[in-house]
Phi, psi and omega in degrees: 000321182313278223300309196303310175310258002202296178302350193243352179259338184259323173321274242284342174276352156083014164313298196247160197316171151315155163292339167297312188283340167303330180301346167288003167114191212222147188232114148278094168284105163273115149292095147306112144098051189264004166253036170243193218275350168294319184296334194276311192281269261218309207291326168306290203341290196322303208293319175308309174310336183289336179247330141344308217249335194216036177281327174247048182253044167086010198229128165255160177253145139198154200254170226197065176288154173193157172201187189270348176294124138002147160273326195285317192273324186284354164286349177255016207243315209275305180295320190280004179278281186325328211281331190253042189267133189219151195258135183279156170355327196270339201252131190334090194327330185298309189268025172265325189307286181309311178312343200265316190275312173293338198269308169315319199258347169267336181283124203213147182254164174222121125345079184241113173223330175240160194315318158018255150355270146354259155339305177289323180288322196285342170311293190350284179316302191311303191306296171341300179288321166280336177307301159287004176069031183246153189254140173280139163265300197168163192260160149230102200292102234220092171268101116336012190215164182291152217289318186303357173278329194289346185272351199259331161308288191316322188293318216263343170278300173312314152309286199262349200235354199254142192265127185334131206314135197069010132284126183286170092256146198243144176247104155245142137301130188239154146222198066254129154257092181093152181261349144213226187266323173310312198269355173274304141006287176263002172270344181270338174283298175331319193289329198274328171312352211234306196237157155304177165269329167289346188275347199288108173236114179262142173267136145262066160347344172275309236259331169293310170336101195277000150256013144256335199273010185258018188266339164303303174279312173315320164290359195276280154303006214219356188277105041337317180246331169286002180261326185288340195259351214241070187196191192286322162332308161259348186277112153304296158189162169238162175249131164223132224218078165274096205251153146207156184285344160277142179258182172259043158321122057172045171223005183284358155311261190330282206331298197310313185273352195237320179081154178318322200268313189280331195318301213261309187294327207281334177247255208005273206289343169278341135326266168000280191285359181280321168323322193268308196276341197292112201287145207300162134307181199265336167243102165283017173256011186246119184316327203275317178297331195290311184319310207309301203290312182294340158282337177270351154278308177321326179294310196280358171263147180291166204281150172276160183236170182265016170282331192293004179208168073359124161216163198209194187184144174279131169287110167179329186286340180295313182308318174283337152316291179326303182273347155275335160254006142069048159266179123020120161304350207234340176312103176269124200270164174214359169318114175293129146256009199229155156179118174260151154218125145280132201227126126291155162261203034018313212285136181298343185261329158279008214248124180118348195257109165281104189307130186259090167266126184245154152166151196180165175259163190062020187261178208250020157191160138326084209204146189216107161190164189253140203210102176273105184249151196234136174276113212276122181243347182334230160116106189268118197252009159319193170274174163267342158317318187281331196272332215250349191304177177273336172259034172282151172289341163301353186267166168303154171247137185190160170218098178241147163267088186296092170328284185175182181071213151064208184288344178266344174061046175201136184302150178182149182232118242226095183241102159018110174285005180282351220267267194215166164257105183276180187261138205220150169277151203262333179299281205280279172309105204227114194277121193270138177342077190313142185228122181312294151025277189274157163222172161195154239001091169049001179241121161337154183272359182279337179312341183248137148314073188270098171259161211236132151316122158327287180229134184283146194204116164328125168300346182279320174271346164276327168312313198284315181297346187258332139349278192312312183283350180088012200284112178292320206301347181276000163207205212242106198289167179312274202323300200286347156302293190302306165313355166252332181267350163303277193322288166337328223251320184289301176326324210291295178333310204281311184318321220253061173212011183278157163301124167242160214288179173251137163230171191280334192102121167091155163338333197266337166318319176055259168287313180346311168268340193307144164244164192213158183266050146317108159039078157060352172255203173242119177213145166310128187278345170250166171283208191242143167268132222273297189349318206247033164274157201292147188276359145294318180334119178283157191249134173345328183287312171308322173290003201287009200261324183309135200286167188265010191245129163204140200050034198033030116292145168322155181195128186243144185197149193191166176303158195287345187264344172279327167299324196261333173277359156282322150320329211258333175298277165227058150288313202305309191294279221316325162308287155009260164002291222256351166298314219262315193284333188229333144122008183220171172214160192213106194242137178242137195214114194293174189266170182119159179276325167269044178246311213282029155237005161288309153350301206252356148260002164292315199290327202259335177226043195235038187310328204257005177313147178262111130318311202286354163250010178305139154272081164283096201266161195259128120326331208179107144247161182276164181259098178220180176305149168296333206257005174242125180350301188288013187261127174310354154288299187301327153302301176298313169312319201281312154302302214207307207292312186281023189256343193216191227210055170270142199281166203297316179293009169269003188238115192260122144260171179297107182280099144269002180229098159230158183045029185069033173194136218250108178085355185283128204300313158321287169348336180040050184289325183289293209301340187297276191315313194269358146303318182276344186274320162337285174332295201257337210240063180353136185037047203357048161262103248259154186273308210226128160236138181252116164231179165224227189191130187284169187262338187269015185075028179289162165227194182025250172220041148257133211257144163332115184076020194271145152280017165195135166111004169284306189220172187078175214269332187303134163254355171242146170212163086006092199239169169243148162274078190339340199232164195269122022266142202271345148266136189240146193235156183219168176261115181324157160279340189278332158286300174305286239275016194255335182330112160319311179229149165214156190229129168253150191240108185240130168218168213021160182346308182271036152228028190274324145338308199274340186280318168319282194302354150301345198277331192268350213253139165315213147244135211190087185274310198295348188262304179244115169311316160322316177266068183218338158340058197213105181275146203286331171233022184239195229210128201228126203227112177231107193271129178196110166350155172285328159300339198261309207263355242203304219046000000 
């Protein structure tokens, strides 16, 4: 009865249409989940703008709030939200007052928790359309709520609530959709049992952002100028950058399961770079071409590795973990609120140029923007007056897409006057004021082309307007959800038990979060200040007492970044050395997860290493392709042989791929190998075996209980592994132990077990291969963390 007045009090007020014109049909919004806290900040607004903008277009509303609240407190909860709707600046007070009043009287709250429930709104409605003589078009499901509610809403809707054949429905979805690729998976088959894929609109709330969403039509408008330059030849590297000054107080419930990269990177900003890499369609207004293109970007970017990102957590979150989720005083959290990741493309037009995604909390300003930098081969030998103008050729060349906030605190889009003048729509865009003052990344704003919105609009109300109009292209299809979490989901996995640095927060991070590109990965340009380790955490000083012995060999033992750069130290002299004395160095280097950051500080700071007289031998490989990610070749190329300049007849891999099969003992690959070491390798005594030690004590790919490579004259064998892939091939112990030096690397907690029980056992390689470790004339070195010994 509310809603039928409501409706016949805004016809009498002449906002909407005549009842004739009206007959073009009636739009029922259900809000879902209308007293939480997205609905209050963002989500009425949009639905007010929506009837601002389309009250007198042929369509009459009524809105639907609804939740598991009571009716009587959630209609009062729901109303003191409408009582605070506001019109922008530009629009009349009289008629934002009516619009304000007819919008009140169309909103109605509901209880929807049982089929019931349902079974009730869809009566209403139905009664409400026959009363007035309105033909229905179609609902609209506004999910507000957390994702595990959604199959149970979609069953109750799909039964009881769907508007009768020839009336549309549109479904948004909000997200997270989903925490990877499995579980996004069976959360998009639930959804499909219930809706179409066209009735479905997931929102990315960025994608509403009116300089991303202008970043399609600017290449658009713009390949004139933009077909020569917009590739790897002139593109220097891009940026895409979501920084803020909120920490995660009273979100760390959410925080805890999803973390920085899916909250911001996995949607936002990869919207963002699919925009930026994708080849244009022949129509960027067509929802269908545009999908086409963005997937076929997604094929071209290479898969992350965990060298590809940085993470990092504000000290201050654990505490708020602690106290909001009410763990353990000893609970340690490892959730990134920081995070860089580096992308490659693949693609002949992107390939070598790096994307840069950034984004974290607690950072020393507010800031959103996509950063095109082009590379300057220039060089101006003019004064400086000719060189500092806005059009020198001497100037940075950049194209940015200003999200919002930060120094201009406005969306805007920013093009070089060295660059181009671009062509901008005159409807939507308006070129802005210089104002002298301000710069940005370091250049006055007169250096740039500056456009501006016409009229500025909450992404939430471009989104709600597009909704409305049916336009897909502004969110997110099934396929192309799953194509980001296929990408995302190898990253998310390798992360996710890593530490991430602590930083202070705020103005005070200073140097702290820079990261630097060393040979395609990401690693932090400063060390971590002991300082900001949790204040129980013992400090280097404290250790000075620790013997200097383990197994009566030497032990060198240090924070693990200190440690693998001391290793790295001197591996450098024993190469040196073995240079000076022999005129070669003959180095064996195990497979694995702790070498590679020894990799990648050999690779970034050791320039005085004789690469060109090294010899490099495998310890150990799986039997898999040399070229696939699980092969210990393939790591050791990746980390390190393609960062330095060792010669190609200087590189022994392991032959497991013979004859188009892989490890099979007819084939005689062991017999191969230990021929070439035989060749080359004075006594087959190897100057350096680089090893490390298993939580079950193996070492190199000898296994506990192995029947070959313990004892006897073979030196390479064939081994089995517990874990997958399970054949391997090694270098024998009765070979290692022939080593002039062999240095072992054990780093972090879960192998501080493993390092205690070694410390007491004898020697006894069949139960731990490791302690069978002993070079019979050489020198035995044991590098081990303060975690690994300490815990």
């Amino acid at each position: 009865e509310m809603l039928r007045t409501a409706v016949c009090a805004v016809l009498l007020l002449g906002s909407l249409p005549s009842p004739a014109a009206a007959s073009q049909g009636h739009v029922s919004v259900i809000l879902l989940g209308a007293t939480g806290d997205l609905a209050r900040k963002y989500l009425w607004q949009g639905l007010f703008q929506l009837y601002r903008d389309h009250a007198s277009g042929g369509h009459s509303f009524t809105f639907h709030g609804a939740a598991l609240t009571a009716p009587e407190r959630g209609q009062r909860l729901m109303f003191d939200v409408l009582k605070k709707l506001s019109c922008p600046p530009d629009e009349p007070p009289d008629r934002c007052a009516v619009l304000k009043d007819q919008f009140l009287r169309l909103s109605q709250y509901h209880q929807l928790n049982t089929a019931e429930n349902y079974t009730a709104l869809n009566t209403e409605i139905e009664m409400l359309l026959r009363q007035e003589g309105l033909k229905e078009a179609g609902r609209i499901f506004y999910f507000s709520v957390p994702p595990f509610a959604y199959t149970d809403i979609a069953r109750h809707i799909n039964s009881s609530c769907r508007p009768p054949p020839g009336a549309w429905l549109r479904v948004v979805l909000e997200k997270p959709f989903g925490h990877d690729l499995e579980s996004a998976r069976e959360l998009a088959a639930e959804l499909a049992g219930f809706f179409r894929e066209e009735e479905m609109y997931r929102v990315d709330h960025y994608l509403g952002k009116q300089a991303v969403a202008h970043i399609l039509p600017f290449r658009d408008q713009n390949r004139q100028f933009l077909d020569p330059i917009w590739n790897r030849h002139h593109v220097e590297r891009v940026e895409i950058v979501l920084k803020e000054t909120v920490d995660a107080k009273g979100r760390t419930s959410f925080y805890e399961q999803y973390g920085v990269i899916r909250d911001v990177l996995q949607n936002h900003l990869t919207e963002a770079l699919l925009f930026l890499t994708m080849e244009l369609p022949g129509n960027v207004s067509s929802a269908g071409e545009v999908l086409q293109r963005k997937l076929q970007g997604f094929q071209s970017l290479r898969g992350l590795a965990k060298g590809s990102a940085v993470l990092g957590q504000y000290a201050a979150y654990g505490g708020h973990v602690r106290e909001e989720l009410q763990q353990a005083q000893g609970y340690v959290s490892t959730t990134p609120t920081f995070a860089g990741v580096l992308i490659h493309s693949d693609s002949l037009r992107w390939e070598g140029v790096p994307f840069l995604l950034t984004s974290g909390k607690a950072l020393d300003e507010r800031v959103g923007y996509v950063r095109v930098l082009f590379k300057n081969r220039a060089y101006c030998p003019q004064s400086g007056t000719l060189r500092d103008a806005g059009s020198s050729q001497c100037k940075a060349k950049q194209i940015i897409f200003y999200i919002g906030h930060g120094a201009l605190n406005t969306p805007a889009v920013l093009v070089s006057r060295n660059l181009f003048k671009p062509v901008m729509p005159a409807s939507s865009w308006k070129e802005a004021a210089v104002q002298p003052e301000l710069h940005v990344f370091g250049q006055p704003l007169s250096d740039y082309y500056v456009y501006s919105p016409v009229r500025e609009r909450d992404a939430y109300s471009v989104l709600i307007s597009n909704i409305y109009h049916g336009r897909k292209d502004f969110f997110i299809t099934t396929e192309n959800l799953l194509a980001s979490w296929e990408f995302w989901t190898p990253l998310l996995d390798s992360i996710s038990h890593q530490s991430p640095r602590l930083y202070p927060g705020g103005v005070e991070n200073q140097h702290l979060l820079d990261f630097e590109m060393v040979g395609g990965e990401l690693a932090f340009a400063l060390a971590e200040p002991i300082e900001l380790l949790q204040p129980k955490a013992p400090t280097p000083s404290d250790y000075k007492t620790i013997q200097a012995k383990y197994r009566q060999s030497p032990l060198v033992s240090a924070w693990a970044e200190e440690l693998v750069s001391q290793l790295a130290s001197d591996m450098e002299r024993a190469a040196s050395s073995a240079v000076a004395r022999a005129g070669h160095f003959h180095l064996a280097l195990s497979g694995g997860s702790s070498p590679v950051v020894l990799f990648q500080q050999l690779a970034r700071h050791h320039y005085a290493f004789p690469w060109r007289y090294t010899h490099i031998w495998l310890v150990d490989e799986r039997c898999v392709p040399l070229a696939d990610p699980e092969s210990n070749f393939f790591s050791l190329h990746n980390h390190l042989l393609q960062s330095v300049r060792v010669p190609y007849f200087n590189i022994h891999p392991m032959p497991v791929h013979l004859n188009q099969r892989l490890c099979v003992e007819e084939d005689r690959g062991t017999e191969l190998y230990a021929k070439e070491i035989a060749a080359l390798v004075a006594n087959a005594s190897f100057d350096l075996v680089l090893l490390g030690m298993g939580a079950d004590g193996h070492t190199a790919s000898l296994f506990p209980h192995s029947e070959n490579g313990l004892e006897g004259a073979q030196t390479v064998v064939l081994t089995e592994s517990p874990v997958k892939p399970h054949q391997r091939m090694s270098l024998s112990l009765p070979l290692i132990n022939r080593a002039r030096k062999v240095f072992v690397l054990v780093l972090g907690k879960g192998k501080h077990n493993i390092t205690s029980l070694i410390s007491r056992v004898g020697h006894e390689p069949r139960k731990w291969p490791i302690s069978g470790v002993s070079p019979s004339s050489g020198r035995l070195v044991w590098y081990v963390d303060y975690e690994a010994l300490l815990g």
